[in-house]
C-alpha positions, 0 to 999 in steps of 0.5 A, a space after each residue: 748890944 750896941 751897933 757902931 759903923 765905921 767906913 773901910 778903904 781897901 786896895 784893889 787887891 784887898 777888894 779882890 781878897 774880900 770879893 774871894 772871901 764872899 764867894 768861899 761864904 756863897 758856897 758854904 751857905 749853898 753847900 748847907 742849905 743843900 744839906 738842910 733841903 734834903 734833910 726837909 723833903 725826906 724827913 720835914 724836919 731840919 739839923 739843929 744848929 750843933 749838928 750842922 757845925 760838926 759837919 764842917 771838919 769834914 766839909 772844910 777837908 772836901 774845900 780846901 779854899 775855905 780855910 782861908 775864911 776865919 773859923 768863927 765866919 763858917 760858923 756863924 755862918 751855919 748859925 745863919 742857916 739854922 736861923 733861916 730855917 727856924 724862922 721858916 718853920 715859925 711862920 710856916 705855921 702861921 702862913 703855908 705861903 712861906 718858903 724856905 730859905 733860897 740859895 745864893 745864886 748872885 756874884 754880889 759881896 755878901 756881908 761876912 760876920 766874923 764873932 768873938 775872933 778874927 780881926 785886931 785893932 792896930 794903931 795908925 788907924 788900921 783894923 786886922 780883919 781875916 789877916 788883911 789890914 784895912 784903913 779905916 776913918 772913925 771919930 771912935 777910939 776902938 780899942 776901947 770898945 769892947 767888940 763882940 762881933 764885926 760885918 763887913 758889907 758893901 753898900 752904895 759903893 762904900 765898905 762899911 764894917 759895923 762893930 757890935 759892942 757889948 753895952 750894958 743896960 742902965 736900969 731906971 727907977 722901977 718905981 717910976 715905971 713899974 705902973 706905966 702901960 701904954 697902948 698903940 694903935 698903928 694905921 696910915 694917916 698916923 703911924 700911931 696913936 697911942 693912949 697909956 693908962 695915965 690917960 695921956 694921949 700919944 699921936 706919931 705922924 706918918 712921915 714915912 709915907 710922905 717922904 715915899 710920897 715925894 720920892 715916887 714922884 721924883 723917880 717916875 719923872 727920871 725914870 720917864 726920861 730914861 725910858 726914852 734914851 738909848 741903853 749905855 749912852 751917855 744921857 742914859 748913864 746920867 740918868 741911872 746914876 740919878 735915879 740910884 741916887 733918889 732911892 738912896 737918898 729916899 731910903 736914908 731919909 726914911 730909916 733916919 726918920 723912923 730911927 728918931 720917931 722909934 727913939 722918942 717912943 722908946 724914951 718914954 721910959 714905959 714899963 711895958 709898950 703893947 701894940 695891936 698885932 697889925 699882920 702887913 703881910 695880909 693887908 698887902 696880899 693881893 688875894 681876898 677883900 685886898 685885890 682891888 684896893 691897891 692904894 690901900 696896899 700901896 699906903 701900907 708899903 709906904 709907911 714901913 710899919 715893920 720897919 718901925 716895929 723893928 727900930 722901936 723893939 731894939 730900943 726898947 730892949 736897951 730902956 728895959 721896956 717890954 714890947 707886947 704885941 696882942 690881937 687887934 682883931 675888932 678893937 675898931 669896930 668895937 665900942 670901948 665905952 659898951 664893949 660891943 660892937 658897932 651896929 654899923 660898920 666902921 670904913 676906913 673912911 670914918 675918922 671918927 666914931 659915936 660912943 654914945 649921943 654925946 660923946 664922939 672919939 677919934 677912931 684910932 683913939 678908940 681903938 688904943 683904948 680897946 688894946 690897952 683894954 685887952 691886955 689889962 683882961 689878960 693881965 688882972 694880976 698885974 699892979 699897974 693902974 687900970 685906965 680912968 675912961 670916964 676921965 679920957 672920954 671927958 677929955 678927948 670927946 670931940 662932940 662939941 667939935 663936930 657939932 659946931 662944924 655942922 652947925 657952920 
């Protein structure tokens, strides 16, 4: 599947038929999730996905105005509720601080899906959607897409309407990449480093934290001055829309440099990609050994690694690379030469770490090296090649680095 964008310019009145078509799918989300919350605090347990969508003959009987939105749009909207709360259920058992699915109390424009119905391409640049033409600007000919699914959204006061298209997967040689693992520790100074088992070294920059960076300092000094004018005059109204303006500019900047960063991993062309199972949400949890190391919380916030992981995941899909998360739990403060632990502790700080007398490895290295070192033990009947280390120590030993540093 591939996800096209194409921007929409609706009349007044078709604003205010999209504007009726969100709250008619407001109501129906409440009215299931109503459902389904009764149904969790009597039994814990939720309607599969083919029970809630035989409820809807007699829900849309009771709400006549829901006739209006398409058929396939209620469904996949009961879909969306039943995923909501199979997800919950997911992470409820690995986190008991989860919460279920929330109901939409808001009037903002929700995003509508209609899938495999409900909208016609005509000719003239117009697009059918629930009945209603609406002109639309793209360099695509969309009639020769083939269309599985369309959303229309309401973003930075643009209508947009993503088309989801069916895109076939282009198979390469397996016998170019059946053998290639590679291995990625994600942290903060990188976003990660990587090693595969050719013992070749992978290295992304955090970019992402340093486009944060100065966006932050950009929106404390509007919101600074905003602060000092009077709400809904003139200075202040400017000033909102400046500040508005450097969020989007700061979010477009970081999902377009994430997209290009996931891209160029994904293109790699790796049979299988694992990746340390880095858990964000705890590492940003105020609660445990993370309540006073706020700037730790905050560098994670601002390196978007779930983002990231989410970008690289699809990506990889396409290429036929297998995306494998496994524990990371110790692959720091574990020697990878010896397999044991570290007599002192590894801080944050450390950049490097000391194998042995003569032989020193970046820490994130060292790291990459005990993941991929992992998966292989869980994998003894796989057919890749296992990693050289005696050639990856060699090369990538910073002894001479630092001994001279010290020497100077």
């Amino acid at each position: 599947m591939k996800t096209y964008q194409i921007r929409l310019f609706p009349t007044k009145e078709q604003i205010n038929q999209l504007q009726e078509l969100s709250n008619i799918r407001k109501d129906i989300w409440n009215k299931l999730l109503d459902i389904e919350q009764k149904i969790y605090e009597t039994d814990k347990k939720f309607l599969d996905k083919y029970s809630l969508c035989n409820l809807l003959p007699k829900l849309k009987e009771n709400n006549k105005n829901w006739k209006k939105l398409n058929s396939k749009a209620i469904q996949t909207i009961s879909m969306s509720v039943y995923s909501s709360y199979r997800s919950f259920f997911n992470l409820i058992k690995k986190d008991k601080s989860a919460r279920p699915p929330k109901k939409i109390e808001n009037n903002n424009f929700h995003g509508i899906v209609w899938n495999q119905s409900g909208w016609m391409i005509k000719e003239n640049n117009i697009i059918i959607i629930n009945k209603i033409p609406f002109k639309y600007k793209s360099n695509l000919n969309l009639n020769e897409l083939k269309i599985k699914e369309i959303r229309i959204k309401y973003r930075n006061n643009k209508w947009l309407c993503d088309l989801i298209i069916d895109n076939s997967i282009e198979y390469k040689d397996k016998i170019l990449i059946d053998t290639r693992v590679l291995a990625i520790d994600l942290g903060l100074g990188k976003l990660c480093h990587g090693i595969d088992n050719k013992g070749k070294q992978i290295i992304i920059q955090n970019k992402s934290k340093k486009i944060n960076h100065y966006f932050e300092q950009q929106i404390k000094k509007v919101q600074s001055k905003l602060s000092k004018r009077t709400k809904n005059s003139r200075k202040y109204i400017f000033l909102r829309k400046k500040l508005n303006n450097l969020y989007q500019r700061k979010n477009t900047q970081i999902k377009q440099t994430l997209h290009i960063q996931s891209k160029k991993l994904a293109s790699m062309n790796y049979n299988t990609i694992v990746i340390g199972d880095l858990t964000v949400k705890k590492l940003m949890s105020t609660e445990g050994i993370n309540e006073n190391k706020k700037s730790i919380r905050k560098s994670f916030s601002h390196s978007n690694i779930n983002m990231f992981l989410q970008f690289l995941a699809y990506k990889c899909q396409s290429k036929n690379t297998n995306v494998v998360k496994i524990g990371e739990q110790w692959t720091t403060q574990l020697n990878c030469l010896t397999g044991k632990v570290f007599k002192d502790k590894i801080k944050l700080k450390d950049r490097i770490v000391q194998l042995s007398d003569t032989i020193i490895l970046d820490r994130d290295l060292n790291s990459a090296i005990n993941i991929l070192k992992r998966w292989f033990d869980s994998h003894i009947a796989s057919m890749n090649e296992p990693l050289d280390l005696s050639k990856v120590l060699v090369k990538y030993n910073l002894y001479e680095e630092t001994t001279t540093s010290l020497v100077l």
